[in-house]
C-alpha positions as CSV (number, residue, x, y, z in Angstrom):
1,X,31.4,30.9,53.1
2,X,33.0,29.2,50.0
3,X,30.5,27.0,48.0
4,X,31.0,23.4,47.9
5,X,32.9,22.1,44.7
6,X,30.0,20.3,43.4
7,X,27.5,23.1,43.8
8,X,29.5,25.4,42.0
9,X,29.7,22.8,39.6
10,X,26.7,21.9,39.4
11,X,25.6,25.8,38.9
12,X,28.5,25.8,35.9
13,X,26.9,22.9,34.2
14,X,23.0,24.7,34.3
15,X,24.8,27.8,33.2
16,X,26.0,25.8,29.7
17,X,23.1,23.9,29.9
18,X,21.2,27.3,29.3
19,X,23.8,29.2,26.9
20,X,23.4,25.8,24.7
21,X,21.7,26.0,21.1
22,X,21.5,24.1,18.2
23,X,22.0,24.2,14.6
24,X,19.0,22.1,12.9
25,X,19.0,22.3,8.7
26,X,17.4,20.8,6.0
27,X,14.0,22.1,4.9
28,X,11.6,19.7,6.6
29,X,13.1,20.0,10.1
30,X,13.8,24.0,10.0
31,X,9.9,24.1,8.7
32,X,8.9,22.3,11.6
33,X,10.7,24.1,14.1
34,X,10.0,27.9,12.7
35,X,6.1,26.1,13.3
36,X,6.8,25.0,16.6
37,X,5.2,28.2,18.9
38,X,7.5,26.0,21.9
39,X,10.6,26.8,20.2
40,X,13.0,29.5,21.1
41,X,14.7,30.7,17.8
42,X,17.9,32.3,17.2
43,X,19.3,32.7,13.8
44,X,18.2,31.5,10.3
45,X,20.2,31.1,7.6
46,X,18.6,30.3,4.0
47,X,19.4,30.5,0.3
48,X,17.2,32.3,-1.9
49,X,16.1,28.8,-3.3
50,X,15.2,27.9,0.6
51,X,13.7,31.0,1.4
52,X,11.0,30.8,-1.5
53,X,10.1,27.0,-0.5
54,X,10.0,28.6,3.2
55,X,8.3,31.6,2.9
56,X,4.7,30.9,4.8
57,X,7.3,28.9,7.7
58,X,9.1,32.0,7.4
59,X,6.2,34.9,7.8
60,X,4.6,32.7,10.3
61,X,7.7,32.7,12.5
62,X,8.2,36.6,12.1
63,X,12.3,35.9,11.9
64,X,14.3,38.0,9.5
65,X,16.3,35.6,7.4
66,X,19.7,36.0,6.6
67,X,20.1,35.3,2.7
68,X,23.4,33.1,1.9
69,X,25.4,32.3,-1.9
70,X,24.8,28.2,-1.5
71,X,28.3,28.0,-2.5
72,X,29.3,29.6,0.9
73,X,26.9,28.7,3.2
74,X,26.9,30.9,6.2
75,X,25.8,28.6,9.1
76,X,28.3,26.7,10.6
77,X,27.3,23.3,10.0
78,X,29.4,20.2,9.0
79,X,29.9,21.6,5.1
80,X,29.0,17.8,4.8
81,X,25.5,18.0,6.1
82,X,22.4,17.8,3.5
83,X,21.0,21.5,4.6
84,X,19.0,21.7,1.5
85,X,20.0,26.0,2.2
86,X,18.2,25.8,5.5
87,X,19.6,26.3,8.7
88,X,18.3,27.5,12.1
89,X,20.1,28.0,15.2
90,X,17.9,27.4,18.3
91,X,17.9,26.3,21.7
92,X,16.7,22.7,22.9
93,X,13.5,22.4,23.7
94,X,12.0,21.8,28.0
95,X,9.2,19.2,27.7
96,X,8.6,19.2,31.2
97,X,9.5,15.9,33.7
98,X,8.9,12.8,32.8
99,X,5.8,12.3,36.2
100,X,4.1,15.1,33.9
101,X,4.3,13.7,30.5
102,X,3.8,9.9,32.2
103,X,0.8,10.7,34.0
104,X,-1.0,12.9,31.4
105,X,-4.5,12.1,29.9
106,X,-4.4,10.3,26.9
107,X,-7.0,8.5,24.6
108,X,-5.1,5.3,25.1
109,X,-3.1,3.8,27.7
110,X,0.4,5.6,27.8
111,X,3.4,4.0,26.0
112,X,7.1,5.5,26.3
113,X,9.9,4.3,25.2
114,X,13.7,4.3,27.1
115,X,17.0,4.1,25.4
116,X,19.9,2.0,27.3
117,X,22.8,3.6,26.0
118,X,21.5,4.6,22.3
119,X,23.7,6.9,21.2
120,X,23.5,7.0,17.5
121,X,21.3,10.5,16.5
122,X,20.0,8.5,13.1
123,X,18.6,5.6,15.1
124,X,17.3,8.1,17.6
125,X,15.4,10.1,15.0
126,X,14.0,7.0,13.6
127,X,13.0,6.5,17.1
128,X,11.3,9.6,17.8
129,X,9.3,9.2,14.0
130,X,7.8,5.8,15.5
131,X,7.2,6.7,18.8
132,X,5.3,9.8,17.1
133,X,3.3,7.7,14.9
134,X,2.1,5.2,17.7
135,X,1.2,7.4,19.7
136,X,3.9,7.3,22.5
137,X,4.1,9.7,25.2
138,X,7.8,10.2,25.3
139,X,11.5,8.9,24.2
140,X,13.8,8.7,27.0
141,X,17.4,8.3,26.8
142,X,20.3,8.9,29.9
143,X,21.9,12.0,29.6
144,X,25.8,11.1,28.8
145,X,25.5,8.1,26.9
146,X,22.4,8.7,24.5
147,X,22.3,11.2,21.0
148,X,21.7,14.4,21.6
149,X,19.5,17.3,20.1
150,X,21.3,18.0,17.2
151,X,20.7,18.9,13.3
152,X,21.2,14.9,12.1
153,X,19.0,13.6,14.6
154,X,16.6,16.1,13.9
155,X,16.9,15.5,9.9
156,X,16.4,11.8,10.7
157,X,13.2,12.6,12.8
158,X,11.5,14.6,9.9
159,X,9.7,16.6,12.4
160,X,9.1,14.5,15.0
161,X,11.5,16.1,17.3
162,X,9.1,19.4,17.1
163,X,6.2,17.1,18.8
164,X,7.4,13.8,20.3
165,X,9.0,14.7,23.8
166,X,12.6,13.4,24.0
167,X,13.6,13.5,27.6
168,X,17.2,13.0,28.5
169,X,17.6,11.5,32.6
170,X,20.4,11.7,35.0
171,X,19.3,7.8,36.2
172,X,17.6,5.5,33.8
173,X,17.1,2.5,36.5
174,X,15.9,5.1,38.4
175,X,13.5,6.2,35.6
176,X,12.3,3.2,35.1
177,X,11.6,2.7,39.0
178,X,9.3,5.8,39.1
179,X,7.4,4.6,35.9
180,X,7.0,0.9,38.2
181,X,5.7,3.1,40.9
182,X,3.5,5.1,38.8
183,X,2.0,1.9,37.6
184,X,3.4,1.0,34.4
185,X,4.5,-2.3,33.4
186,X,8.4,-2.0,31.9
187,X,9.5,-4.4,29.4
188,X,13.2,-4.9,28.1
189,X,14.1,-6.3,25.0
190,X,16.3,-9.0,24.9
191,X,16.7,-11.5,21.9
192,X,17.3,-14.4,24.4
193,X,13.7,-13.5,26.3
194,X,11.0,-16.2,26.0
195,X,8.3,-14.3,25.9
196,X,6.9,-12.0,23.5
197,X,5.3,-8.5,23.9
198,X,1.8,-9.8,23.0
199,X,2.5,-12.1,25.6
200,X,3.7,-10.6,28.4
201,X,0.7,-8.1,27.6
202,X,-2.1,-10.7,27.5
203,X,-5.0,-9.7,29.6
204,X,-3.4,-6.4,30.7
205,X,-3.0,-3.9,26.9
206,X,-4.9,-1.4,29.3
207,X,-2.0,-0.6,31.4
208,X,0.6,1.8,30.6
209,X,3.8,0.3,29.2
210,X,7.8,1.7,29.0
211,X,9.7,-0.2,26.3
212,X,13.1,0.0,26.9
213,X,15.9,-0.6,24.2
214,X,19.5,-1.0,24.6
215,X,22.2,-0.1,22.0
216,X,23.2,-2.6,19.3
217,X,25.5,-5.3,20.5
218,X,25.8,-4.6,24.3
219,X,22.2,-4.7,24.4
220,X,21.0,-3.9,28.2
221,X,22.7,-3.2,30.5
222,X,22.8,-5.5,33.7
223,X,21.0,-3.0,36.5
224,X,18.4,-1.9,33.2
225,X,17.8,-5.7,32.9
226,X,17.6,-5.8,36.8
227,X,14.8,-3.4,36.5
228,X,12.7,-4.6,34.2
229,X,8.9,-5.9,35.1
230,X,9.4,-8.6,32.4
231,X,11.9,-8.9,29.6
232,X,10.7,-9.5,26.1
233,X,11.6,-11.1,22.4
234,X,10.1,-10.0,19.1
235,X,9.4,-13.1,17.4
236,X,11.3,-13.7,14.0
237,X,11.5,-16.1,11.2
238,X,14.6,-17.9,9.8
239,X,17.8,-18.1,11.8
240,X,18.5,-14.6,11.8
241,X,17.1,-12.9,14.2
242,X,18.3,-9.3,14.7
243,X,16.6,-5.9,13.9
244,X,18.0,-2.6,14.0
245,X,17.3,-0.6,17.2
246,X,15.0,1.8,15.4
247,X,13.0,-0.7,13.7
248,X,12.5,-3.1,16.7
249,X,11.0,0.2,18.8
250,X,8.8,0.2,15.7
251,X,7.7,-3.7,15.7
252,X,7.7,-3.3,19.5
253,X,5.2,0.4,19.7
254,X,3.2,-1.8,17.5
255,X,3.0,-5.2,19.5
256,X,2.1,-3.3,22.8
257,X,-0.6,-1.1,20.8
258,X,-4.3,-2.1,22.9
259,X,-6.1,-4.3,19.9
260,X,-9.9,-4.4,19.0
């Protein structure tokens, strides 16, 4: 019996999905991820210079380098990228479903953030160093519209993609429906909102919260907006009133941090 179109299709796209890797350089990210026991590694390509500033990353890994002249720089990476001589091919990392990493014990209650449509990999790094440094659970962004794994985003995430779970869903409504059911409260962030995040927190810090952002200038999308427990503002002085996407999942990680 001939399969389906969609199945075989769908068997196609889990085939590439597996056969995909990733080319992460500079010497901070290719530390982290020759550090990273979770990671599957493939090739490493380094300069003399890079290998001696590497060399415990390096041992600890058990690779065999490849040694490269800088002026020819074997990897094939943008020739425009900042790779520092370090560059090392690997394959994405699995952190699991997001009921797992939602529901897991924590020492406070669970934050995790959801990206409408952010598809720029140097805000989504930024991202994924905030959510690491308060203490979020996870980054979630929709499959085809948000940044994927890639050597810039990594750069930009100095690390954090080694340790902060970036999660990229079929459905984000959806997504955000499951956290609802799982007993988080979901906040969008919308400049026109009239409430603030301390507010629409006050009396209830102890529950777990998913702080969604939508790309820069569209903002949410309708059905996100739809979905949303509450939708929320970060207050700001003076007339204007716009932060970058990175920096207002920063203010907001902050804002929804349990005080006292």
């Amino acid at each position: 019996m001939k399969k389906p179109k969609w199945v075989i299709e769908k068997e196609q796209g889990k085939r590439a999905a597996a056969a995909e890797t990733v080319w992460l350089f500079g010497l901070h990210a290719v530390r982290d991820a020759l550090m990273n026991p979770a990671r599957t590694r493939l090739r490493l390509v380094v300069t003399q210079n890079a290998q001696a500033k590497l060399a415990d990353a390096i041992e600890a890994s058990g690779m065999e380098p490849e040694i490269s002249d800088p002026r020819k720089f074997a990897a094939p990476i943008d020739p425009q990228s900042v790779h520092q001589g370090a560059a090392l091919e690997v394959k994405p990392l699995d952190w699991g479903s997001l009921a797992d990493i939602a529901l897991g014990e924590g020492p406070e209650p669970a934050r995790i953030v959801m990206l409408d449509r952010v598809s720029d990999p140097h805000n989504v790094g930024a991202i994924l160093r905030s959510a690491e440094v308060f203490g979020a659970r996870a980054v979630v962004g929709v499959q085809r519209h948000s940044a994927p794994e890639t050597g810039a985003l990594a750069k930009t995430a100095s690390g954090a993609l080694e340790r902060q779970p970036y999660l990229r869903l079929r459905n984000l409504a959806d997504a955000m429906e499951q956290l609802k059911d799982m007993g988080y409260i979901v906040l969008g962030l919308d400049g026109e909102a009239e409430q603030t995040v301390e507010q629409a927190l006050e009396g209830r810090s102890d529950r777990p919260v998913a702080l969604v952002m939508g790309a820069e200038g569209p903002g949410l999308r309708e059905r996100t907006r739809e979905t949303c427990t509450a939708l929320v503002k970060i207050d700001a002085a003076g007339g204007f009133g716009s932060l970058n996407v990175s920096n207002a999942a920063a203010v907001a990680l902050y804002a929804s941090k349990p005080k006292g």
